[in-house]
C-alpha positions in Angstrom: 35.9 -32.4 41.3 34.6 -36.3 41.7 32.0 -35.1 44.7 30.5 -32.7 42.9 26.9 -33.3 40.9 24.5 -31.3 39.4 21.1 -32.0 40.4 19.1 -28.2 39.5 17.2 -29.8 36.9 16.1 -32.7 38.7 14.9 -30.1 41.8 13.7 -28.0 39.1 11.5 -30.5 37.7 9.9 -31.8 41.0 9.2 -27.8 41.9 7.4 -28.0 38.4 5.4 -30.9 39.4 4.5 -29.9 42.9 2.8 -26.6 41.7 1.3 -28.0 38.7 -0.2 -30.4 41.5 -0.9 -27.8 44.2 -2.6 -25.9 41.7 -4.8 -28.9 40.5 -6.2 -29.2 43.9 -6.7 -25.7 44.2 -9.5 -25.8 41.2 -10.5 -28.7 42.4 -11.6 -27.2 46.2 -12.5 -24.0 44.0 -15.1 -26.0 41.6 -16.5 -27.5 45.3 -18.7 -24.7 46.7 -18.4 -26.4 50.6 -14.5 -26.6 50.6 -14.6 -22.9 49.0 -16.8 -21.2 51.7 -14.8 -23.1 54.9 -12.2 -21.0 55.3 -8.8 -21.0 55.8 -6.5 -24.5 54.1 -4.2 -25.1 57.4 -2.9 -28.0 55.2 -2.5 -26.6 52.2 -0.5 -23.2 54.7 1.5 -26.1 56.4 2.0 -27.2 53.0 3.3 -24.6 51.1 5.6 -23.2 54.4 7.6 -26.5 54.1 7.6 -26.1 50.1 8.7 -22.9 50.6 11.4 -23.9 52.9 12.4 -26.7 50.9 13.0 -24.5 47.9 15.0 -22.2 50.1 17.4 -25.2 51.2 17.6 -26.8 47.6 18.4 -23.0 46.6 20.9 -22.6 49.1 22.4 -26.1 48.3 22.2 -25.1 44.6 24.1 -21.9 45.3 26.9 -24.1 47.5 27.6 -26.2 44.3 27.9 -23.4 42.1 30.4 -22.0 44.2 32.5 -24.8 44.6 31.9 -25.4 40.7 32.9 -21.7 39.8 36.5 -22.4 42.7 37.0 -25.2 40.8 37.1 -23.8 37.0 39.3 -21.0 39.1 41.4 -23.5 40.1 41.7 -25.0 36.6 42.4 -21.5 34.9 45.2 -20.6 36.8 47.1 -24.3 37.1 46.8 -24.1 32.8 48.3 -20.2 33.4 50.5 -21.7 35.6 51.8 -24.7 33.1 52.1 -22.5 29.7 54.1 -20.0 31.5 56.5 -22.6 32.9 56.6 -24.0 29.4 57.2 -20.6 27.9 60.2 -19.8 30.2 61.3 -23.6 29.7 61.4 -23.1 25.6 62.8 -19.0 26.2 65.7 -21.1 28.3 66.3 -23.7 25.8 66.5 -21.1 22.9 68.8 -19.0 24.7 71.3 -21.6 25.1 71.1 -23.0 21.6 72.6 -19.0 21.2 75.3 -19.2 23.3 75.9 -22.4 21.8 76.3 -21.3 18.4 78.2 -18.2 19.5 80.8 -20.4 20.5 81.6 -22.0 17.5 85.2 -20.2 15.8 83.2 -19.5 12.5 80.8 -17.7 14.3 83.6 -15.0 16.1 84.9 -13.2 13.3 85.5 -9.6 12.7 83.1 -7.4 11.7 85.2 -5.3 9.4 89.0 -6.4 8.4 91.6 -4.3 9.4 92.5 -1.4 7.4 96.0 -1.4 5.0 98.8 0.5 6.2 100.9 1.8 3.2 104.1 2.3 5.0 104.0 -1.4 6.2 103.7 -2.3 2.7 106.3 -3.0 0.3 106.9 -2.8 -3.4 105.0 -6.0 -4.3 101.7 -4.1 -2.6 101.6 -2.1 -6.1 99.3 -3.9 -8.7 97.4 -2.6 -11.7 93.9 -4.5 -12.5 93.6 -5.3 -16.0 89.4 -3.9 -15.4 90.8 -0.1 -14.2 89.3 2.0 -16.7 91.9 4.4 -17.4 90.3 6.6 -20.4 87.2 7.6 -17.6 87.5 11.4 -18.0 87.8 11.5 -21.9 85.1 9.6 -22.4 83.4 11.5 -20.0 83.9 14.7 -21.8 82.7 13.1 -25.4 79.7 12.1 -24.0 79.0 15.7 -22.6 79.8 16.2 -26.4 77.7 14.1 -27.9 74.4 14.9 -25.9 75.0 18.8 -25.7 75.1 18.4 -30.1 72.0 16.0 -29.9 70.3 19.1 -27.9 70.7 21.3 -30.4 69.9 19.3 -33.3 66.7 19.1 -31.2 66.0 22.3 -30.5 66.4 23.3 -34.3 64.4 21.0 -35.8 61.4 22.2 -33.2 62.2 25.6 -34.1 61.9 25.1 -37.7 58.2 22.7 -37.1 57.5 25.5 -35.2 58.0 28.3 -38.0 56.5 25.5 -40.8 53.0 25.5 -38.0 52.9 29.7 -38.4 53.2 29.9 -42.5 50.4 27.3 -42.6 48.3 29.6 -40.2 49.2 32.5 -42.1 47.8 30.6 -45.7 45.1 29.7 -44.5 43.8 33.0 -42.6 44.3 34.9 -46.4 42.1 31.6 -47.6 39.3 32.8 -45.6 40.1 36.5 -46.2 39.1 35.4 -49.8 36.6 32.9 -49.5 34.5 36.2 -47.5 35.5 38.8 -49.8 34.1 36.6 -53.1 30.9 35.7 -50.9 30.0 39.7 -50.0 30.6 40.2 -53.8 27.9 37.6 -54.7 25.5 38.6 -52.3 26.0 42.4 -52.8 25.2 41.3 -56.6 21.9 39.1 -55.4 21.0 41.7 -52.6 19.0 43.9 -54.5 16.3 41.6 -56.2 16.3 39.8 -52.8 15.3 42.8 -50.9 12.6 43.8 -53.5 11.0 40.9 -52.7 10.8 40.8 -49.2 9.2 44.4 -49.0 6.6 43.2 -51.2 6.3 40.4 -49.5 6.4 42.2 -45.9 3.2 44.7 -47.4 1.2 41.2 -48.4 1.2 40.1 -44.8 0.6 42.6 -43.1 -3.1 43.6 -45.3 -3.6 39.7 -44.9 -2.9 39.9 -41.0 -5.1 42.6 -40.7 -8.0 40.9 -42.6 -7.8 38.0 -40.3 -7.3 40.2 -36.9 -10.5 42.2 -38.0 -12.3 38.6 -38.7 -11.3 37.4 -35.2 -12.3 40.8 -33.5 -15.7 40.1 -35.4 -15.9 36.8 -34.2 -15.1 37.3 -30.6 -17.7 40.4 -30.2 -20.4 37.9 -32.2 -19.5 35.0 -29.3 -19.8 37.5 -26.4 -23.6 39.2 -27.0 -24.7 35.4 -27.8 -23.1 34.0 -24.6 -24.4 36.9 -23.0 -27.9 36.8 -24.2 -28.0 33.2 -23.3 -26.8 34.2 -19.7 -29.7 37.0 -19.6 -32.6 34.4 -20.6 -31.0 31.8 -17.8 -31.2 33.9 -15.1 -34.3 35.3 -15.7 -36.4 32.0 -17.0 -38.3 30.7 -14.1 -38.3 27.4 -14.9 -34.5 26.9 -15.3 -33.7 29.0 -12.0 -36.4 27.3 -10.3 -38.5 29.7 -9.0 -39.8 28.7 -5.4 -42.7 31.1 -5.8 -44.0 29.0 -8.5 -45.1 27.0 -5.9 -47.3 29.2 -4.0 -50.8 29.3 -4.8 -53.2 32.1 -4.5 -54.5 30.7 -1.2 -50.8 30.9 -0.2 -50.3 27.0 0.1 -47.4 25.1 -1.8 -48.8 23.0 -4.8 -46.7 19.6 -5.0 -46.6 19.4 -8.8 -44.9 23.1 -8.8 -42.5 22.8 -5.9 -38.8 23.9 -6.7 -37.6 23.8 -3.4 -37.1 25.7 0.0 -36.1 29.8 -0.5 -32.9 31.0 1.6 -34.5 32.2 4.7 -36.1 28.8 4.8 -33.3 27.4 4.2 -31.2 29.2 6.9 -33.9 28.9 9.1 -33.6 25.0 9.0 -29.8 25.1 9.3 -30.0 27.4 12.6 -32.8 24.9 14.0 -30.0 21.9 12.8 -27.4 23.7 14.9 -29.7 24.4 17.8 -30.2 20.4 17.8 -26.8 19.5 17.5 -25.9 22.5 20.4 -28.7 20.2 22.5 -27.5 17.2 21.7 -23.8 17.3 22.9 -25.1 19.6 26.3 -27.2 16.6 26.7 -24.3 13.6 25.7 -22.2 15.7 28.1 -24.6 15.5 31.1 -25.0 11.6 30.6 -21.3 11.5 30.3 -20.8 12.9 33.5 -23.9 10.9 35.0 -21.6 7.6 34.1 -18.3 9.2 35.4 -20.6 9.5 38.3 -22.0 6.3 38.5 -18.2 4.7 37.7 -16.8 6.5 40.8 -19.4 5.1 42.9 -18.9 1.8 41.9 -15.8 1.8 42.2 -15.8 3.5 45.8 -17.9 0.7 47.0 -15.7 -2.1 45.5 -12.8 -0.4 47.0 -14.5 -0.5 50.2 -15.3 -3.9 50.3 -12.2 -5.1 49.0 -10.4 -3.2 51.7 -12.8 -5.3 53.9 -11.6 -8.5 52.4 -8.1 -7.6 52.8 -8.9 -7.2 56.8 -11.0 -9.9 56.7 -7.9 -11.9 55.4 -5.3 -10.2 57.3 -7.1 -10.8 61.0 -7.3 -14.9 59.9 -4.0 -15.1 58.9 -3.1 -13.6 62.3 -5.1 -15.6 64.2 -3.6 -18.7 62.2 0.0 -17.5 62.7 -1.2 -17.1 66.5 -2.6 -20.6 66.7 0.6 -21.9 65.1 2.8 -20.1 67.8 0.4 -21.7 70.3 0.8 -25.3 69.5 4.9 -24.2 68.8 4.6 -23.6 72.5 3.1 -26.2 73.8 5.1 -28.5 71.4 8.1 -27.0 73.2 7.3 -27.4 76.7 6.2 -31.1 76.0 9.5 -31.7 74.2 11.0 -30.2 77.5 9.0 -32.3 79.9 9.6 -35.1 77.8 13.1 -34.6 77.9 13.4 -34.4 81.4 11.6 -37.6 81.9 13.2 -39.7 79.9 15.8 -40.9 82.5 13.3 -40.5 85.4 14.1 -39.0 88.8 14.7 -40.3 92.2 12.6 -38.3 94.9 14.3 -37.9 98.7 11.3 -39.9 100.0 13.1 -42.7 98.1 16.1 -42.3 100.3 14.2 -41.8 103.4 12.5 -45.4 103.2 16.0 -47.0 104.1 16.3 -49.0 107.3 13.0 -48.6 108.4 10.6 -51.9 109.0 7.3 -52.0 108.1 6.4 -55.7 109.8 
């Protein structure tokens, strides 16, 4: 479409610049401590309602153009839908006639099938012999049969005789190792008896020898278990390597430094049970600050609630005594507008009329 231009981005970047602007002078009457504390910016409110109403317009404008845009590319869609599907059906035309053209031509209209031969419509010149008829088809036929039936058997022998060839060679060599077994149990029944000899007296040697060393080892192990526990009796009963806390006391019953090995076990579990009792007074005492600040937190946070409900009302009454001052001066703008428009041709009174053909000489 020739009337139709796209202007978003330059509406997008003026928006830009007017808030980077309005916000500029928004620090800068924030950084001044008079303009903060004045009030209400009826400017910058006047302001921003035409801003706002501005963008609204451009938006709507915007929204205009992109419909007419999106008609347009409609538009454009379906006239290209139209044109390929008039050229489709032109070209579907044009090949169906080239068809019926060549359908028409006489080479293009023959038979099928010719028609069959009728004998008794033929004559004696019908009867021809082809010099490629094979007249010796069945006798051939049969030799071959023949021929391939003999092969078969021929076959069938000579894998009956490989056959009976594969079972005498099985038969050989299972009396081979019939022999080779019976020669071997004669030699070892002729060696068996000197070999056995031996390994009785052989068997009788080890067995004194693994006694001698079992009995050495029995030795051994009873000799290692009164030492280690010997050694174990003199630990546990030497002061000095159990550590003896009493070594420490003295016969005034007060704890010499150079002989002190320690705290017993009741002192010991008396200082764990005072441990816990400090740890048990610890976390009662972390859990009463804890809800002291919980405490304190909800307070403060009541009282900022408060007051920020304050400056809400605060806020809301001005704006409505703002928007109420606006409507005011929309009032009086409109009956001034009226009485402006009323006067702007003037007005002829009756005592105008009344002055006519009366002398004042």
């Amino acid at each position: 479409m020739p009337g139709l231009k796209v202007t978003a981005m330059e509406r997008e970047e003026a928006r830009v610049a007017a808030i980077r602007k309005r916000m500029a002078e928004r620090a800068a009457r924030n950084q001044n401590p008079r303009m903060r504390v004045i009030g209400v910016d009826v400017a910058g409110l006047d302001a921003q309602i035409a801003e706002k109403k501005a963008m609204h317009n451009d938006n709507k404008e915007d929204e205009k153009l992109q419909v007419q845009r999106e008609q347009f590319i409609n538009m454009m869609i379906e006239q290209r839908e139209q044109e390929e599907l008039e050229t489709r059906r032109k070209e579907a035309a044009a090949l169906k006639e080239t068809w019926s053209e060549q359908l028409a031509v006489p080479k293009n209209q023959v038979a099928k099938m010719a028609d069959p031969v009728k004998p008794e419509d033929c004559g004696l010149s019908a009867l021809q012999r082809f010099n490629g008829e094979d007249r010796s088809k069945f006798s051939r036929q049969r030799l071959q049969k023949e021929q391939v039936k003999s092969w078969t058997k021929q076959q069938m022998a000579e894998r009956q005789a490989k056959a009976t060839d594969e079972v005498e060679e099985m038969k050989r060599y299972a009396q081979y190792l019939v022999m080779i077994g019976d020669r071997r149990a004669q030699l070892e029944a002729e060696e068996g008896g000197d070999v056995k000899k031996r390994a009785m007296v052989l068997k009788e040697q080890n067995l004194v020898l693994a006694d001698e060393v079992a009995a050495l080892k029995a030795a051994e192990t009873e000799a290692e278990k009164t030492a280690r526990d010997a050694e174990i009796e003199f630990s546990m009963n030497d002061p000095f390597l159990c550590e003896d806390t009493s070594v420490a006391l003295a016969a005034d019953g007060r704890i010499r430094r150079d002989h002190f090995k320690g705290f017993s076990k009741d002192q010991t579990m008396r200082f764990y049970q005072e441990n816990e009792q400090m740890i048990a007074a610890k976390v009662g005492a972390g859990s009463q600050e804890d809800l002291e600040w919980s405490a304190h937190q909800q307070h403060v946070r009541n009282i900022l609630d408060v007051e920020d409900a304050q400056l809400k009302a605060q806020a809301r009454d001005t704006n409505l005594a703002h928007r109420q001052m606006i409507e005011e001066q929309m009032a009086v703008e409109r009956i001034r507008k009226a009485q402006t428009r009323e006067e702007r041709f003037g007005k002829l009174e009756d005592s105008f009329y009344e002055s006519f053909g009366c002398s004042h000489r």
